[in-house]
C-alpha positions in Angstrom: -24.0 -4.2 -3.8 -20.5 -2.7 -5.6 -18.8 -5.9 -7.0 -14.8 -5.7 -8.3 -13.5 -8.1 -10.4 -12.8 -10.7 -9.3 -8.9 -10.3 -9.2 -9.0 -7.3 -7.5 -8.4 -9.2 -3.7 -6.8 -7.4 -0.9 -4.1 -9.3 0.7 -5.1 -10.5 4.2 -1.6 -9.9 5.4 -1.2 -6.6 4.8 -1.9 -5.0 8.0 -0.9 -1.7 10.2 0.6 -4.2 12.7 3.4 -5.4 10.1 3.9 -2.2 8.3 7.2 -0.4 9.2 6.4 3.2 10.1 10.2 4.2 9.7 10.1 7.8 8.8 6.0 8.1 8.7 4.4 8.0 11.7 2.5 11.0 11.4 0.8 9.1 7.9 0.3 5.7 9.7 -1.4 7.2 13.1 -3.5 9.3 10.7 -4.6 6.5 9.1 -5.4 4.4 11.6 -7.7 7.1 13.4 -10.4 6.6 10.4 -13.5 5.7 11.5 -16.8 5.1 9.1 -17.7 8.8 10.0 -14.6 10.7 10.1 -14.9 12.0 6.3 -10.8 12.7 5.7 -9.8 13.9 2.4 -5.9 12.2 2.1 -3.6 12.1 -0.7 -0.3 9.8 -0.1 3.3 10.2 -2.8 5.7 8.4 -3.1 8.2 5.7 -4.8 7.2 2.4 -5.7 9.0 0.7 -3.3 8.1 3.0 -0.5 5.1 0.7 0.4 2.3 2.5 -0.4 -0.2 -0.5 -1.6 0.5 -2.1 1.8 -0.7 1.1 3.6 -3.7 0.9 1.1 -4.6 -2.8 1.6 -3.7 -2.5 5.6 -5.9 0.4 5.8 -9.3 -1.6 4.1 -8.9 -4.8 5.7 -9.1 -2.4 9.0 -12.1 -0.9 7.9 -13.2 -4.6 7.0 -12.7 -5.8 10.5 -15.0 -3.0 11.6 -18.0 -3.8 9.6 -17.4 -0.7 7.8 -17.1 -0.9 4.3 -14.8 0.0 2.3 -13.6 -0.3 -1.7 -9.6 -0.9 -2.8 -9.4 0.0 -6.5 -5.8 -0.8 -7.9 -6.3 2.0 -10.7 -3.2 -0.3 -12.9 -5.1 -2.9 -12.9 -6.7 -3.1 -16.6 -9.8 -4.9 -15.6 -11.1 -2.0 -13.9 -13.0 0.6 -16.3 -14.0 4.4 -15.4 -17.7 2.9 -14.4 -16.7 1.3 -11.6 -16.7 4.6 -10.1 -20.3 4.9 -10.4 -22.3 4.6 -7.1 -19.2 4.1 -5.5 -19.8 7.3 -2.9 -22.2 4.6 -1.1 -19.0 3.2 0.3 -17.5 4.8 4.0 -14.2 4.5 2.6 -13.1 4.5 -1.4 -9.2 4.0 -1.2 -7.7 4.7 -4.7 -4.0 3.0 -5.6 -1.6 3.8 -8.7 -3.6 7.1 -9.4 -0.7 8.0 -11.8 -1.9 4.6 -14.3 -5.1 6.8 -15.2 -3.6 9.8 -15.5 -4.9 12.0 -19.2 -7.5 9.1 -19.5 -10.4 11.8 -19.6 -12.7 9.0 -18.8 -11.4 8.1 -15.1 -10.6 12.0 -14.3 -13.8 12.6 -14.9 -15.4 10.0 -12.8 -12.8 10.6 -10.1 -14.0 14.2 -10.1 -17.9 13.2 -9.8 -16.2 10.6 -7.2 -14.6 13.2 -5.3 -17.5 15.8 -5.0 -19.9 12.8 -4.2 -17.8 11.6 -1.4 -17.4 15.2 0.1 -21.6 15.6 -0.2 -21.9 12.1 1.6 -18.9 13.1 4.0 -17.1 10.1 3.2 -13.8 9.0 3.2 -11.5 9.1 0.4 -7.6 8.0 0.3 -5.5 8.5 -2.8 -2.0 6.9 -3.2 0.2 7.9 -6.3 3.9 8.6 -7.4 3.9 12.1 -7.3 1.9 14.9 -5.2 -0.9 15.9 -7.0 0.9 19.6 -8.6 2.9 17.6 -10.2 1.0 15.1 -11.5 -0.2 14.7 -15.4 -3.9 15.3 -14.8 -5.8 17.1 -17.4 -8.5 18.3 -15.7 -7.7 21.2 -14.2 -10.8 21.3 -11.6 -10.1 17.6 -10.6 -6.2 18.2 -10.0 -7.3 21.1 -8.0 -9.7 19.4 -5.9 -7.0 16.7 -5.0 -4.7 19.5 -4.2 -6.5 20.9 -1.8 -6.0 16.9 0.4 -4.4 16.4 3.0 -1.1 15.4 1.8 1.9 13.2 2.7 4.7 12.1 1.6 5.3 8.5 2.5 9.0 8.0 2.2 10.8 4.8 1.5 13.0 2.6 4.7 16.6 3.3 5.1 18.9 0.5 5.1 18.7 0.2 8.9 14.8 0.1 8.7 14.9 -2.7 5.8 16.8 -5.0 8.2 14.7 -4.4 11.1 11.7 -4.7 8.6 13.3 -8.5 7.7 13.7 -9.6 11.7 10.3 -8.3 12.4 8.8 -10.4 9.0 10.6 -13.6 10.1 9.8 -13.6 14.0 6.0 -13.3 12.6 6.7 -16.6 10.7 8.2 -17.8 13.8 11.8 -17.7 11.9 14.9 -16.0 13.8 17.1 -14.2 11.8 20.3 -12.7 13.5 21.2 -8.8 12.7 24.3 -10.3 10.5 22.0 -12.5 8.7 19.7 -9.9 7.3 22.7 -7.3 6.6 24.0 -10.0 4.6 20.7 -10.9 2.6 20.7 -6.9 2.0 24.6 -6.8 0.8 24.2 -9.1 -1.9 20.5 -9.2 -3.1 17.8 -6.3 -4.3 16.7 -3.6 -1.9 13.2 -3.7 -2.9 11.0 -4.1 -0.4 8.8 -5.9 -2.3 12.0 -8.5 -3.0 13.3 -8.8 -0.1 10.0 -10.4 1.2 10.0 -12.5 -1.3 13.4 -13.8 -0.6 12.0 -14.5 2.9 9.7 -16.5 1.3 12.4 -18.4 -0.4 14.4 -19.0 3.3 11.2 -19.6 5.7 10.3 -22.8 3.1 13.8 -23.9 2.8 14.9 -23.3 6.7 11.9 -25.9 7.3 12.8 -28.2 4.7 16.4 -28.4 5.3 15.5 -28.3 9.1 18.4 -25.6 9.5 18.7 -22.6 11.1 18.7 -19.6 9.2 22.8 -18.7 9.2 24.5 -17.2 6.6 25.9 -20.2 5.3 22.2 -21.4 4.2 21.7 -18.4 3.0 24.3 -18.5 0.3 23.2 -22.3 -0.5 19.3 -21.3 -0.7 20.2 -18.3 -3.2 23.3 -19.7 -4.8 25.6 -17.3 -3.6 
């Protein structure tokens, strides 16, 4: 049995169902026809804000649900070594995140190379998100950056502004919140348009709308973040 450390968790709510598609529907429909047997070969780019652990995390805790298993291995995360990689072709899915983070450590490309080459012998799946495709990546070894070239490859590109509010409405009615068009637009006007931040400040207003016992208005909005 493959054991990560401990501090490597996926986050239950991280899910295809509350994933925005926006612009990449082609990328989340592709994803969501893996199957224990279907042995893809996928390499998603893109920003950092464009969402791409999300898709990561959604895509294992789908294979989870199945039964079918399935390893998450944030590659910035320091507690991971290159030997984790061993054995790891056992597993019906191996989804790599922040490729770029082990980039010219010749360690980790070349146990993502064995990694590679093992997966395609056991016709397994393998899923690789980074921050650039992999031509123009910093990968010394030239056999492994040609072996993730030759993926499938998307681009995963990041929410307009539009997409950002509908992505707020649709994360407050799950938390059972309402949160008028004008209310988000304002929360995008005058605050961060990270993703990543902006749930966070939805954090901020689902625990305060319930304290206060208010509904969420624009008012409340500029007394919860002191605008």
């Amino acid at each position: 049995m493959l054991q990560l450390p401990l501090n490597v968790q996926l986050n239950d709510n991280a899910n295809f169902d509350n994933f925005l598609s926006g612009d990449n529907l082609q990328l989340v429909e592709k994803l969501t026809k893996l199957t224990a047997t279907s042995a893809e070969f996928i390499f998603v780019w893109g920003s950092a804000e464009s969402g791409k652990t999300h898709l990561a995390q959604a895509l294992c805790n789908h294979f989870n649900q199945q039964a079918w298993s399935a390893a998450y291995l944030p590659l910035a995360n320091r507690d991971l070594s290159a030997e984790i990689l061993d054995g790891m072709s056992v597993m019906e899915l191996v989804c790599i995140d922040d490729l770029a983070s082990v980039e010219k450590d010749k360690a980790w490309e070349e146990g993502l190379f064995d990694l590679y080459n093992n997966l395609k012998l056991e016709q397994k799946n393998l899923v690789v998100f980074s921050a650039s495709p992999p031509a123009k990546s910093s990968i010394k070894l030239a056999d492994l950056k040609s072996r993730l070239s030759a993926m499938e490859i998307y681009k995963i590109e990041p929410l307009n502004d539009e997409q950002k509010i509908t992505l707020l409405q649709k994360r407050a009615a799950n938390r059972g919140m309402d949160v008028p068009a004008d209310v988000a637009k304002f929360i995008l006007s005058r605050q961060s348009r990270s993703v990543s931040d902006l749930i966070d400040i939805l954090d901020q207003i689902d625990h305060s709308s319930m304290v206060l016992q208010r509904k969420v208005t624009i008012p409340l909005i500029k007394e919860i973040l002191d605008l």
